[in-house]
C-alpha positions, 0 to 999 in steps of 0.5 A: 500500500501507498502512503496515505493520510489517514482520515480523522475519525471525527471532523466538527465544524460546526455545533450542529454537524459532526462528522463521523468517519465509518470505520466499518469500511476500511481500509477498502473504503473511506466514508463519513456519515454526516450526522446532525442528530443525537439518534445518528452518533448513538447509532454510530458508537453502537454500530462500531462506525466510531471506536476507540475509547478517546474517539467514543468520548469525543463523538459523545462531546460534539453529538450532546449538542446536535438539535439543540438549536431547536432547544428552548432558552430555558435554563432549568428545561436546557439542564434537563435536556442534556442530562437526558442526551448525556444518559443516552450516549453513556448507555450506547456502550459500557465498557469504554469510561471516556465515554461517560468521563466526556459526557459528565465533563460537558454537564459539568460546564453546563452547570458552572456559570461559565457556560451560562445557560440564561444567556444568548451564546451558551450553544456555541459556549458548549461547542468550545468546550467540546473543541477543548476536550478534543484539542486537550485529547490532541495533546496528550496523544502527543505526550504519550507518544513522547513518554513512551518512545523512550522505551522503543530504543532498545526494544524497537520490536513490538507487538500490538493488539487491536487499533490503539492510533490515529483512528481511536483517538483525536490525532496521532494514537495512544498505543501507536503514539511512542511508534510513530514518535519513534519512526520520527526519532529515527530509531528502527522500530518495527510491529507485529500486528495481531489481527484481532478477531472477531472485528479485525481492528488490527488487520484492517485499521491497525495494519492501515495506519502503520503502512500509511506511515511507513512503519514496517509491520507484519499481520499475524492472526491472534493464536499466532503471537505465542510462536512469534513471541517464542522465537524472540522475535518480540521486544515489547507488547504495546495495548491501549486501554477502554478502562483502567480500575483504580488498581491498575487493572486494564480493560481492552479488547478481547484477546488482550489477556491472552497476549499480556500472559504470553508476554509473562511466559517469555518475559517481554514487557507489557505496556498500556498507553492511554490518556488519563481520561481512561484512568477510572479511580472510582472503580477499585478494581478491574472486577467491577469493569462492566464487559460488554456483550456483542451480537453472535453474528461477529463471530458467527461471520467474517466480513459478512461471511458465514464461517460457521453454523447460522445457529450455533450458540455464541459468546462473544466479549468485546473486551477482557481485563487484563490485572495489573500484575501482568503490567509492567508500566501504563503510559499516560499524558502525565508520564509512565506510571506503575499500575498500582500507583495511579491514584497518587498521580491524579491530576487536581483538574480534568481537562477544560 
């Protein structure tokens, strides 16, 4: 594949239109979906049009505010409006905190004096803020990858597990931020790519993303990672995270487990990177991360094909929760922390 630009998984301009990058169709396909309405981002974030914990939170931000202009200026009616929005997009998915963190801090705003609701502008006073959750987003997608690049200096061989970059987030990415920071610093740096069933995140975003940057990679399926971590051919494993309990404990996509144990046998180090938006201190351990539970048919089809019985009976987890034992470092906008330390590293503020 030719190097391309990535698209953005979102593009507001305007408080009544966001545009929703469908991610379903990559990469044979790049299409937004044009929403205008609370209903369309709900369907987006449940469908998988938009994914990756960062991105969900941001859709959530910009889709809160979508037909509000036929909102009446009543102080107390608009409060009540955007806590009814807000409870519908946390509900779209569970597993991922940025989801609900983003919505509580745009109800948060809108109940300070700073957006004031009784006043002429409080629309385009709530579409700032949505801007500066995205721009601050933007921002530590950049820390991150300069945080976690020092570790590719001498482990320029890493392996990742579901779509962690540009596509998940604002700009840039979270696992793929220290990769791309480290092909810019000049260093060496090379990825295995588990595919990632039953959506294959891995195969169609995050082989994607990393050819578009020129980043040497190589697709494997997902019970091919014990082999290629027994040859030595694995310096380090880099995830991303929907969910981290207060423990350390860290939710991702399915499979994630699976790779963290690999990497204990082998003694390879294992990294999660994510913003501290994802850093979860209310939920004490990873035991109380809600795992969503996804339709059969992921599992039963592949892209569209039926790879098994039509009836057969399915489990299917979009996520696992990987303990913090098995963690040997989380890489946050705030440095790299210890999984059992984060709460001494809580920011005084949130973003905005």
């Amino acid at each position: 594949m030719a190097a391309v630009e990535i698209p953005r998984s979102l593009v507001s301009t305007s408080r009544a239109r966001l545009k929703i990058l469908d991610q379903r169709g990559l990469p044979e396909r790049v299409a937004y979906l044009d929403c205008s309405s609370l209903s369309e981002v709900i369907s987006a974030i449940k469908n998988l049009a938009v994914r990756g914990a960062p991105a969900i939170g941001l859709a959530a931000a910009y889709g809160l505010l979508l037909g509000l202009d036929d909102c009446a200026d009543e102080p107390a009616g608009i409060r009540d409006e955007l806590v009814r929005r807000g409870q519908a997009l946390i509900a779209a998915r569970p597993t991922a905190v940025n989801l609900s963190w983003a919505v509580e801090q745009m109800l948060d705003f809108a109940a300070t004096k700073a957006a004031a609701l009784a006043e002429g502008g409080w629309r385009d006073r709530l579409y700032q803020q949505a801007t500066k959750l995205f721009e601050a987003d933007r921002a530590a997608c950049r820390a991150i990858g300069i945080a976690g690049a020092a570790l590719l200096k001498d482990k320029p061989s890493v392996l990742t597990h579901c779509n962690a970059g540009s596509l998940a987030v604002s700009e840039y990415g979270t696992a793929l931020a220290p990769i791309y920071q480290a092909q810019a610093d000049g260093l060496p740096v090379q990825v295995w790519v588990d595919e990632t069933r039953p959506v294959l995140q891995g195969a169609r975003l995050t082989a994607y993303e990393l050819m578009a940057h020129g980043v040497p990679c190589r697709l494997i399926t997902d019970n091919m990672a014990a082999h290629v971590m027994s040859q030595g051919w694995v310096d380090l494993v880099l995830v991303g995270a929907d969910r981290v309990a207060r423990n350390g404990d860290a939710a991702n996509k399915i499979g994630t487990l699976g790779v963290a144990i690999l990497a204990k046998h082998y003694g390879i180090p294992f990294y999660v990177a994510c913003p501290w938006s994802t850093i979860d201190l209310e939920t004490p351990t990873g035991a109380g991360i809600p795992i969503e539970e996804r339709a059969g048919d992921e599992v039963r089809q592949v892209q569209g094909v039926w790879t098994a019985p039509r009836d057969v009976p399915v489990y299917n987890p979009a996520f696992d929760v990987t303990p913090a034992a098995l963690i040997t470092g989380i890489i946050t906008e705030r440095g790299i922390l210890k999984p059992n330390a984060l709460s001494e590293h809580a920011p005084e503020a949130t973003y905005g």
